[in-house]
TILUM-410664 format. One line per 4 residues: number of its first residue (from 0); their letters; for each residue x, y, z of C-alpha. Coordinates in steps of 0.001 Angstrom, whole numbers, plus 500000, padded with zeros to 6 digits. Layout:
NUM) a) X Y Z  ...
END
This chain:
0) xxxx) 674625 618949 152036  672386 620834 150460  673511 621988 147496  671878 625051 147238
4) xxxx) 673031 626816 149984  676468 627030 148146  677109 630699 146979  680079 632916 145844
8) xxxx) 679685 634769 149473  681072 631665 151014  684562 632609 152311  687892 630453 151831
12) xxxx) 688465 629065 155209  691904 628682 156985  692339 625534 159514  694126 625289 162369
16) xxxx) 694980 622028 163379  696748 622573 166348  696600 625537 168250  697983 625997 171613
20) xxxx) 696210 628227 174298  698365 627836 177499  696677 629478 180521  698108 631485 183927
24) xxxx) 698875 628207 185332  701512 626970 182174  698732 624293 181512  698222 624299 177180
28) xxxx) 694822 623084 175779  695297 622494 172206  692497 623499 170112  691413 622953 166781
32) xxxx) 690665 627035 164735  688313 626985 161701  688290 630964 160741  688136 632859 157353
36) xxxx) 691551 633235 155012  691288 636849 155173  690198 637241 159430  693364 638897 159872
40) xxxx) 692623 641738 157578  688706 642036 158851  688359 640464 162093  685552 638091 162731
44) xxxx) 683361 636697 166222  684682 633798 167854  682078 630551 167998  683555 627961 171040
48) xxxx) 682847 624190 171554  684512 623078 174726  684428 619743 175568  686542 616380 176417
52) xxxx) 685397 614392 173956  688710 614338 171672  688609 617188 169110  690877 615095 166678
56) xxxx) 689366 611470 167064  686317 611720 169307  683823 614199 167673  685606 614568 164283
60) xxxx) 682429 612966 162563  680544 616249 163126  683179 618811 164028  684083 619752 160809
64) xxxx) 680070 619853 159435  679380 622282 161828  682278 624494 162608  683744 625301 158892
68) xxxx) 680149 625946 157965  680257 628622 160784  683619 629752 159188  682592 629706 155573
72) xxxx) 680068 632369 156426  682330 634682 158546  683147 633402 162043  686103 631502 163881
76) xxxx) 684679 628663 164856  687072 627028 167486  686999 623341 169217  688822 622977 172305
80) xxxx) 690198 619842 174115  689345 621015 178231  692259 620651 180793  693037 616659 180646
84) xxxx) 691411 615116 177359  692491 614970 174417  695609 616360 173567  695697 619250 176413
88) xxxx) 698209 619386 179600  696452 617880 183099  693808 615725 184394  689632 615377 184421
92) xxxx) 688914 615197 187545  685256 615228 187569  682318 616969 185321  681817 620645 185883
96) xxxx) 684133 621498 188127  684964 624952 188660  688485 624660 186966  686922 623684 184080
100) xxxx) 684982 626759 183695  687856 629151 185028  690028 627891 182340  687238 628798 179943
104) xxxx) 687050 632094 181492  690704 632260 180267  689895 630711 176743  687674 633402 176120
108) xxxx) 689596 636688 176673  692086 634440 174570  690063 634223 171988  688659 637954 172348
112) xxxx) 692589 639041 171918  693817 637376 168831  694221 640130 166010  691615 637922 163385
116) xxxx) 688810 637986 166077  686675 640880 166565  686183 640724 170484  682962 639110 170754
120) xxxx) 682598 635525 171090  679549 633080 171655  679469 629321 172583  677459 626498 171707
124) xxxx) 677195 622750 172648  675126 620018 173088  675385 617817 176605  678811 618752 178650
128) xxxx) 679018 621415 175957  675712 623117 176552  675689 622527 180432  679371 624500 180334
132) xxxx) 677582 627151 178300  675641 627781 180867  677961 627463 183558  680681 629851 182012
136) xxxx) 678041 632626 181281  677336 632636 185044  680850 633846 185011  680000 636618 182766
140) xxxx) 683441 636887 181151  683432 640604 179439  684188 639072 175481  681170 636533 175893
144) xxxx) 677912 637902 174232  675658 635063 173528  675267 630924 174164  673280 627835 172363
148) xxxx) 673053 625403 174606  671510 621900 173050  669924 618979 175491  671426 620406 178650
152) xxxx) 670359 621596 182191  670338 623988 184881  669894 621791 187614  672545 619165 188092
156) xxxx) 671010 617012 190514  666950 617176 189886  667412 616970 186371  670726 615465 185029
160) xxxx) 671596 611505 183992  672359 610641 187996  669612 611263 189758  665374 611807 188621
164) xxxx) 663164 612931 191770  665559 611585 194162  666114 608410 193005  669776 606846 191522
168) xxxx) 669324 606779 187781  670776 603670 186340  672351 606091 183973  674488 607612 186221
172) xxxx) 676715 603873 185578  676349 603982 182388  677686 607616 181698  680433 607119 184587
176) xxxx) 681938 603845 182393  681793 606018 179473  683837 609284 180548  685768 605964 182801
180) xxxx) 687086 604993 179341  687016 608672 177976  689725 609658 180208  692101 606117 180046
184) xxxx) 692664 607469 176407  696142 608855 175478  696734 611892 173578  698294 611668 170018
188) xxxx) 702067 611054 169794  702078 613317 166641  700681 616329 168381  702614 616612 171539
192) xxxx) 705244 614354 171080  707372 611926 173151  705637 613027 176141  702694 611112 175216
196) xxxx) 702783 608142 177222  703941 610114 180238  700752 612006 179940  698893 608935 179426
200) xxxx) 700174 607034 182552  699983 610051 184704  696263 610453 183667  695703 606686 184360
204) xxxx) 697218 606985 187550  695527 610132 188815  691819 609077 187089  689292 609382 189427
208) xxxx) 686197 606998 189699  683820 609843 188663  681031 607710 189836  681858 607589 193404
212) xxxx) 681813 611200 194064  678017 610894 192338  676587 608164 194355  678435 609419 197311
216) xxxx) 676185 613121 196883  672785 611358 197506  670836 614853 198190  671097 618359 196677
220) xxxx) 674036 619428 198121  677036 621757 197450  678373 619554 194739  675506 619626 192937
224) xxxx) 674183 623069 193519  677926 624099 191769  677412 624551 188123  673588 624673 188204
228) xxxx) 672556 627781 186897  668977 627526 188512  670742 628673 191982  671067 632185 190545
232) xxxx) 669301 632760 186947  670244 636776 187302  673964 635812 186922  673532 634950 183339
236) xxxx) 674032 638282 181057  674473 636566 178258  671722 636085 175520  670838 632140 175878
240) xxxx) 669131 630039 173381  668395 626726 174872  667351 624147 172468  666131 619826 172703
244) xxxx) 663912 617136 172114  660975 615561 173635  662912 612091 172906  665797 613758 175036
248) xxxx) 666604 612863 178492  666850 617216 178897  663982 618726 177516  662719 620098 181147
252) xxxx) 664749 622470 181501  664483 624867 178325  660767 625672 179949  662183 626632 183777
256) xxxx) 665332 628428 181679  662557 630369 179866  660862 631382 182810  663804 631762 185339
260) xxxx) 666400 633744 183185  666553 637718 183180  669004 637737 179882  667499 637708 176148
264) xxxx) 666350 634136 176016  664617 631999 173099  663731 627983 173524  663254 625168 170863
268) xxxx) 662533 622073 171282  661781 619245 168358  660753 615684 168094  664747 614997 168301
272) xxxx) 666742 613002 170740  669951 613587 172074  671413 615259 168927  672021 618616 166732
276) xxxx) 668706 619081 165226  670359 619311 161691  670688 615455 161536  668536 614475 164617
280) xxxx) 666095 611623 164855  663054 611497 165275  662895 613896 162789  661803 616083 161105
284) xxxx) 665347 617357 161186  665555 621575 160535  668123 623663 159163  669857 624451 162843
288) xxxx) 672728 625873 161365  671331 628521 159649  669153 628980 162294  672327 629207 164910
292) xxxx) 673377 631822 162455  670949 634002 162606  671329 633991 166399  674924 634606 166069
296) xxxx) 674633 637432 163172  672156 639096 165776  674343 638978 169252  677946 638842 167609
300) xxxx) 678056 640863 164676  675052 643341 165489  672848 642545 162215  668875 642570 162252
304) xxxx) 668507 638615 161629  664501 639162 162555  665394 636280 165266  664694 637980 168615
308) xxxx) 661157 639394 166509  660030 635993 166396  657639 634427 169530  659773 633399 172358
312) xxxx) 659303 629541 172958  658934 627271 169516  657645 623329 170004  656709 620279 168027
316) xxxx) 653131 619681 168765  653557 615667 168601  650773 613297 166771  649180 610297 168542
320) xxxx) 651797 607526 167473  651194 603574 168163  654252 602134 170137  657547 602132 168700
324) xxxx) 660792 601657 169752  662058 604093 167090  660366 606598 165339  662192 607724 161822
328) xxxx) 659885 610608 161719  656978 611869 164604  653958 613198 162922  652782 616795 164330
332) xxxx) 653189 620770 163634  655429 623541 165176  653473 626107 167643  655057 628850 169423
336) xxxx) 654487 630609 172964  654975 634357 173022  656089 633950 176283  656942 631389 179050
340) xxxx) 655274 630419 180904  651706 630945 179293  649862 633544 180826  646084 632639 179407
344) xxxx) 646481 629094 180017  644052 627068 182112  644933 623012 183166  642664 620337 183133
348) xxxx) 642178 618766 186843  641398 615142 186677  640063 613380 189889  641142 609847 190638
352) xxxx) 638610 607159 191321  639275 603313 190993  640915 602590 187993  639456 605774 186244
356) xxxx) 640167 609022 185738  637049 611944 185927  636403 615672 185833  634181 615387 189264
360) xxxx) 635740 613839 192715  634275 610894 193369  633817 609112 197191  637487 608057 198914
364) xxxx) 638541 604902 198239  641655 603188 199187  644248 601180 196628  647310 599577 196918
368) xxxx) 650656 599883 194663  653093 596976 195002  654887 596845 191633  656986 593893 190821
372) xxxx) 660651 595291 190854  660965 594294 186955  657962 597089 186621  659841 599413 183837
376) xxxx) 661407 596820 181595  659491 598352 178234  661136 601584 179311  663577 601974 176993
380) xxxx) 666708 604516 177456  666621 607466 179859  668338 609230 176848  667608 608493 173369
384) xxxx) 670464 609601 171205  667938 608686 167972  669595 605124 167356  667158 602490 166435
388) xxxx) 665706 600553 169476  666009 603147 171941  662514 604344 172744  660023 602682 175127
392) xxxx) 657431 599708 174053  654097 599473 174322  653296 599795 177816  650707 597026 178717
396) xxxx) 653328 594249 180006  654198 597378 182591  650720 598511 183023  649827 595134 184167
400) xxxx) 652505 595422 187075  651059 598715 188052  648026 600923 189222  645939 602095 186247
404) xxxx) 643634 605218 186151  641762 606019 182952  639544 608356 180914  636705 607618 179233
408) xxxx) 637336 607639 175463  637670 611625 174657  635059 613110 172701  637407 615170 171032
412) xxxx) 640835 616145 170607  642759 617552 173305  646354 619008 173107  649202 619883 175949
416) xxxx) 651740 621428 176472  654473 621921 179562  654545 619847 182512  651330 617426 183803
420) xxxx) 651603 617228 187772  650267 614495 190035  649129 615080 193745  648554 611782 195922
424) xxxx) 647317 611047 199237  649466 608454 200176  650658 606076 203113  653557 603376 203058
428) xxxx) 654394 600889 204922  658012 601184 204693  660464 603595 205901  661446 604108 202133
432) xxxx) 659567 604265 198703  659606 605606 195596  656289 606389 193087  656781 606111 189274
436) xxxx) 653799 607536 187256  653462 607814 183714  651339 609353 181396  650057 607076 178236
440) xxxx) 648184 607180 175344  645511 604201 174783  644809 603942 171780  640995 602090 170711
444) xxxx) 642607 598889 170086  644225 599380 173822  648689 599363 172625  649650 602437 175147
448) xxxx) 652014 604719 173954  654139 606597 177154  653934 610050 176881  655491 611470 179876
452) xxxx) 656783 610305 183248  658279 611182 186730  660099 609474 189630  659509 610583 193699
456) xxxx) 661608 609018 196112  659305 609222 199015  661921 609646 201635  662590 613235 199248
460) xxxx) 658741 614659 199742  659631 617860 201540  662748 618326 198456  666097 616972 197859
464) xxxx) 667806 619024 200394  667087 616162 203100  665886 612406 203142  662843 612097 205482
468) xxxx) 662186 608392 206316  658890 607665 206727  656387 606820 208862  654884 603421 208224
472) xxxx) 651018 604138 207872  651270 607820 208193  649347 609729 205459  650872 612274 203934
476) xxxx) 650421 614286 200420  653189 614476 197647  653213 616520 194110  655516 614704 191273
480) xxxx) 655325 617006 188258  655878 614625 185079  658435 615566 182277  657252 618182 180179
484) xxxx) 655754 617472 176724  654114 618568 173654  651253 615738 172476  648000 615637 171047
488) xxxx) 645108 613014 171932  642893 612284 169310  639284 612057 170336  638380 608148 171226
492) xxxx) 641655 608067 172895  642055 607646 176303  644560 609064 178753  645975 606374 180956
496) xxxx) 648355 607362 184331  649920 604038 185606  651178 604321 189005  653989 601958 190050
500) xxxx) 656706 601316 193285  659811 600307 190842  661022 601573 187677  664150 599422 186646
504) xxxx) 666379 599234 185135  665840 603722 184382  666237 603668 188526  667949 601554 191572
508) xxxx) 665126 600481 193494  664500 601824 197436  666444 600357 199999  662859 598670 201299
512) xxxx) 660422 596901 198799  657458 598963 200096  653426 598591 199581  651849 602134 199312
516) xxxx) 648197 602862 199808  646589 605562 197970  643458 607533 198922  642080 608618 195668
520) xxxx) 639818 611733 196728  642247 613925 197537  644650 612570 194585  644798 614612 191112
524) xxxx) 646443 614412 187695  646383 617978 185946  646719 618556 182594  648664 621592 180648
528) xxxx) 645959 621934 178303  646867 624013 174630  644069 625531 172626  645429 626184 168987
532) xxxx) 646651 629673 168439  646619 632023 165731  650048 632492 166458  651072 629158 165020
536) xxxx) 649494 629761 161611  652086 632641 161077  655422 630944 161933  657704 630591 158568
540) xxxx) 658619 627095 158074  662566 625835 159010  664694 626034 156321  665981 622369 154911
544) xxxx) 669032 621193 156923  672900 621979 155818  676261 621726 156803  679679 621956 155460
548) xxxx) 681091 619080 153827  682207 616007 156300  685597 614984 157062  687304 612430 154881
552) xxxx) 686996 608928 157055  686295 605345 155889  682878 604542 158260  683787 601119 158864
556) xxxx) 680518 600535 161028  677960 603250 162594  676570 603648 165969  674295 601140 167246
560) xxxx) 673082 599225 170106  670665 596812 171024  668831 595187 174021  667906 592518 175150
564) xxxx) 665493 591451 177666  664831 588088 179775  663089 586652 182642  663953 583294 184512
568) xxxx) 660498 582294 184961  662109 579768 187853  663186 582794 190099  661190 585708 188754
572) xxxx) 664717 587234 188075  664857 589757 184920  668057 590824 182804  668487 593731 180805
576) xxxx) 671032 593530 178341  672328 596912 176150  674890 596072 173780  676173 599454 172371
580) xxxx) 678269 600295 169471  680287 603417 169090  680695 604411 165467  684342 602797 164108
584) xxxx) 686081 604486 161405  689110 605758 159887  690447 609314 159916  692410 609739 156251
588) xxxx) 694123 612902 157295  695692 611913 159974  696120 608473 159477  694360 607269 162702
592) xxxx) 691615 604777 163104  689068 604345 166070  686641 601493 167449  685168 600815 171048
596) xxxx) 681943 599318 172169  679828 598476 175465  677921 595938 177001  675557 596559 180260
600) xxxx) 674088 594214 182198  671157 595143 184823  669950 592016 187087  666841 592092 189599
604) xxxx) 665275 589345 191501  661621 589415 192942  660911 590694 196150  664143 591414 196983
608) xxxx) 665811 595156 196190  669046 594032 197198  669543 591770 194324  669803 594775 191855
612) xxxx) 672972 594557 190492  674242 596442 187267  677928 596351 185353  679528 597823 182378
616) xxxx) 682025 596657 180736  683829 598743 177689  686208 598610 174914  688234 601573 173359
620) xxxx) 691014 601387 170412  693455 603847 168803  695679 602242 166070  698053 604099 163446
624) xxxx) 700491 601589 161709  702478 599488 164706  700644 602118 167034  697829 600133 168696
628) xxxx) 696261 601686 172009  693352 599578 174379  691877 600603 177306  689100 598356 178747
632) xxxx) 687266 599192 182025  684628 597256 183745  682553 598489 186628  680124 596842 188974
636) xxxx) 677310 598283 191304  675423 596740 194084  673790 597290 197227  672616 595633 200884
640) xxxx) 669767 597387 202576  672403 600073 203761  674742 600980 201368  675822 600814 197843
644) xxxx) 678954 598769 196665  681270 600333 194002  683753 598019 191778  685436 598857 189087
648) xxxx) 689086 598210 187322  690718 599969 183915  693360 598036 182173  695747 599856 179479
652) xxxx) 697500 598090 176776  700284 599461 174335  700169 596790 171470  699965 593394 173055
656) xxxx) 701916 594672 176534  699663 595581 179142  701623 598814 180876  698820 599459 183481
660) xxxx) 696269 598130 185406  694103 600089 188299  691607 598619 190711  688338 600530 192825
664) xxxx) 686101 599458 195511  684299 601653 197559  681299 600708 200400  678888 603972 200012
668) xxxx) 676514 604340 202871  673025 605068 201442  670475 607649 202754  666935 606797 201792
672) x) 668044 605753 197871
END
């Protein structure tokens, strides 16, 4: 912490370990308050985190950093374990659902009523936390006055870990054999009692396989359209400040917030990856938590912080980098927007031609894209968290399997900002497909660094509403805006788009391995070009990062993961191996340690999409004295031409006894994925 931030203003602070909200339904959440010594006597805002990742075990690491800061300096600052984790009352059915954010609804007025709380309240999060943010404002519960919301969306399907531009996102797996294990966990004997394995078993028994409901949903449909915000922007009141990172997997959607929402609104996004931007990496990391004050000093206790004076849209303009798979640091500057979107800006429309890019259209021509299905292997993750190893290679091995267009070398240095869209004339020759393009920066000595990317599944060209198959050899014109992103080219650099018909193992390839022919006259790549503003020259600088001292554990070994990748040259199969470790640790206070790690394993043959195959496997242990809990779960995808094949099974073991065992298998017919 830094040091200097410690002052005789700092209040005492008062913890609650364990308090018990019970709702209109008799279901209790238990909750974890952080508040001032003397709230009571002068009544302070409320600050909520709501989530199911274990208030007591799961997030301890950074709970206590970030919410007795908040109470130090004159809030309650209150963590609560949602309806079936941790140690509350009932079962998680699913992500999002609206009983998650009616009980919240009930938190809130809760919280507004307690005698050391003033009546307003504000909540902040980062992933489930942020999305419920938004989700609960919608609900516009009286006490709530204002939200941060950190790497999280509006749009549950378009732009969330299951599905990118219609197609299945490997991650979807991945994230489902997480919050698989998540909710096989017990709560603690020592806060609830002997009822503890009764509430284990029962959750156990009742735990859904979350993923089946997600692959089941193949188009933007009611499930999805619940919960995302982007349905009705107007139904937000509440002031919103939506914050990421361009090594995030949810940087889109701070732009469309910006321009959709009617409430007060501000948007920030950094270098960062899927972290609070206090200790995020890449850095550099800012003082978040004294910026998050200043929000909350402004919409929950009514003082002039300056914050909502300040331009309306803040971004790291990001340096030409060579390839890396992790980034400590990413070289660049902060720039601001006084508004969103830009209303001076003009793109830069390049024309296609074979194997170039240009500023004038040049005479049709005709190409063909027939990736290899290993085409994405130098990926990386979908969602960097800032772990070493995460972020994508250099992207030659990839660009050989695809279509390249490229600029000359620039003759000087050109900067963007927001979203780059591609329009292509295309036909296929299948009654499915899917494009991948990405955006890269070639450096002179030719490494490519990705910059951007997007994913169409072809059968989704009119929108995700409906899966159109096509017409083999029909022509037919599709726009595929790329991630949005904040880079500079330096001049002698070219800009590279590399067009491609697989991206694994990010996506599950199209039910058909499809060739698709591209007319390049009437195909585009525009370019959200940035001029440097005056504007930028007058932001004040972030102050350094704080937070309140950490919780007392023994860090027996930190998050990690690596992968591993291989190719049978015999078969022209690949593997994709992500070994990932979960920090493991030991919680002094209440005598409780914690370890559980992953392994993934995504297989593809050539020629052949119905070879993809992907599994998980996990282990999770709790263990205090001759108390030893371990939940492993394992789950399996695969597919035939017409649907997708679910596996999975969750075994639970009380010391060496195993006391239950659960087994899934569902055939999910697909529809153009």
């Amino acid at each position: 912490m830094n040091q200097s931030s410690r002052s005789p203003l700092l209040k005492p602070v008062r913890t609650i370990d364990t308090a018990w909200i019970t709702l209109s339904d008799g279901t209790r959440l238990a909750a974890t308050i952080r508040l001032p010594q003397d709230a009571e006597a002068s009544p302070v805002p409320a600050i909520l985190e709501y989530l199911p990742y274990r208030r007591r075990d799961g997030t301890v690491l950074r709970d206590r950093q970030t919410h007795h800061y908040f109470a130090e300096r004159g809030y309650a600052a209150v963590r609560v374990d949602m309806r079936g984790s941790g140690d509350s009352d009932g079962i998680l059915y699913d992500e999002y659902l609206p009983q998650e954010q009616e009980d919240a609804v009930e938190v809130i007025a809760w919280l507004a009523a307690q005698p050391w709380c003033s009546g307003s309240v504000g909540m902040i999060g980062i992933s489930w936390g942020g999305f419920n943010g938004l989700q609960v404002a919608s609900h516009r519960p009286p006490a709530l006055k204002a939200v941060v919301t950190l790497c999280s969306t509006d749009d549950r399907y378009a732009d969330d870990c299951h599905f990118m531009g219609g197609c299945l996102l490997n991650n979807s797996l991945a994230w489902g054999s997480t919050m698989f294990a998540f909710g096989a966990q017990p709560p603690d004997p020592e806060v609830v009692g002997e009822r503890w394995r009764q509430m284990w078993l029962e959750r156990i028994e009742k735990a859904p396989l979350q993923i089946k409901a997600w692959i089941e949903h193949q188009l933007y449909d009611d499930y999805w359209k619940q919960g995302s915000i982007c349905e009705d922007y107007s139904s937000i009141t509440a002031a919103v400040y939506a914050v990421g990172g361009w090594a995030d997997g949810y940087s889109n959607a701070i732009p469309r917030m910006l321009a959709g929402l009617k409430a007060p609104k501000k948007g920030l996004i950094g270098p960062w990856g899927h972290a609070y931007p206090h200790i995020a990496r890449p850095g550099p990391a800012i003082g978040f938590l004294q910026e998050a004050l200043r929000w909350w000093d402004h919409w929950l206790k009514g003082k002039d912080s300056g914050i909502m004076d300040e331009p309306m849209l803040r971004v790291w303009m990001q340096e030409s980098q060579p390839p890396a798979t992790t980034y400590p640091e990413r070289p660049g500057r902060w720039v601001a927007e006084p508004a969103w979107p830009p209303r001076d800006r003009e793109a830069l429309t390049l024309h296609l031609a074979p194997h170039r890019l240009t500023r004038e259209r040049c005479e049709d021509d005709s190409v063909i894209i027939a990736s290899p299905l290993a085409t994405g292997v130098t990926f990386g993750e979908w969602c960097p968290y800032g772990l070493d190893g995460e972020l994508p290679l250099d992207q030659r091995p990839d660009d050989g399997r695809s279509v390249v267009f490229d600029t000359a070398p620039l003759a000087e240095r050109l900067e963007l900002l927001g979203a780059p869209v591609v329009s292509l004339h295309v036909a296929c020759d299948k009654p499915t497909g899917m494009i991948a393009a990405r955006l890269e920066d070639v450096s002179p000595d030719g490494a490519s660094t990705l910059v951007s990317y997007g994913l169409l599944n072809l059968t989704h060209r009119y929108g995700h509403e409906e899966a159109v198959p096509l017409v083999p050899g029909k022509r037919f014109s599709i726009r595929l805006a790329l991630n949005d992103i904040a880079q500079a080219f330096p001049g002698g650099h070219r800009i590279r788009l590399a067009l491609a018909t697989s991206h694994w193992p990010i996506a599950w390839p199209s039910p058909d391995h499809a060739r698709v022919t591209l007319w390049t006259r009437e195909s585009t790549l525009t370019l959200p070009v940035r001029a440097p503003s005056a504007l930028d020259e007058t932001l004040a600088p972030f102050l350094p990062p704080e937070q309140a001292e950490p919780e007392p554990v023994v860090l027996r070994k930190l998050a990690g993961r690596n992968r591993e990748v291989a190719e049978d040259p015999s078969t022209g199969a690949w593997t994709v191996t992500v070994h990932r470790e979960r920090s493991s640790y030991d919680i002094a206070a209440i005598d409780l340690s914690f370890d559980a790690s992953s392994v993934e394993h995504y297989r593809i043959g050539e020629g052949d999409p119905s070879s993809a195959q992907a599994d998980t496997g996990s282990t999770w242990q709790l263990r205090r004295g001759d108390w030893h809990i371990v939940t492993k779960t394992h789950t399996n995808l695969r597919c035939t031409p017409a649907s997708f094949e679910v596996e999975a099974r969750m075994d639970a073991f009380e010391g060496e006894t195993r006391v239950a065992s659960r087994n899934w298998k569902y055939s999910i017919p697909r529809n153009g994925v």
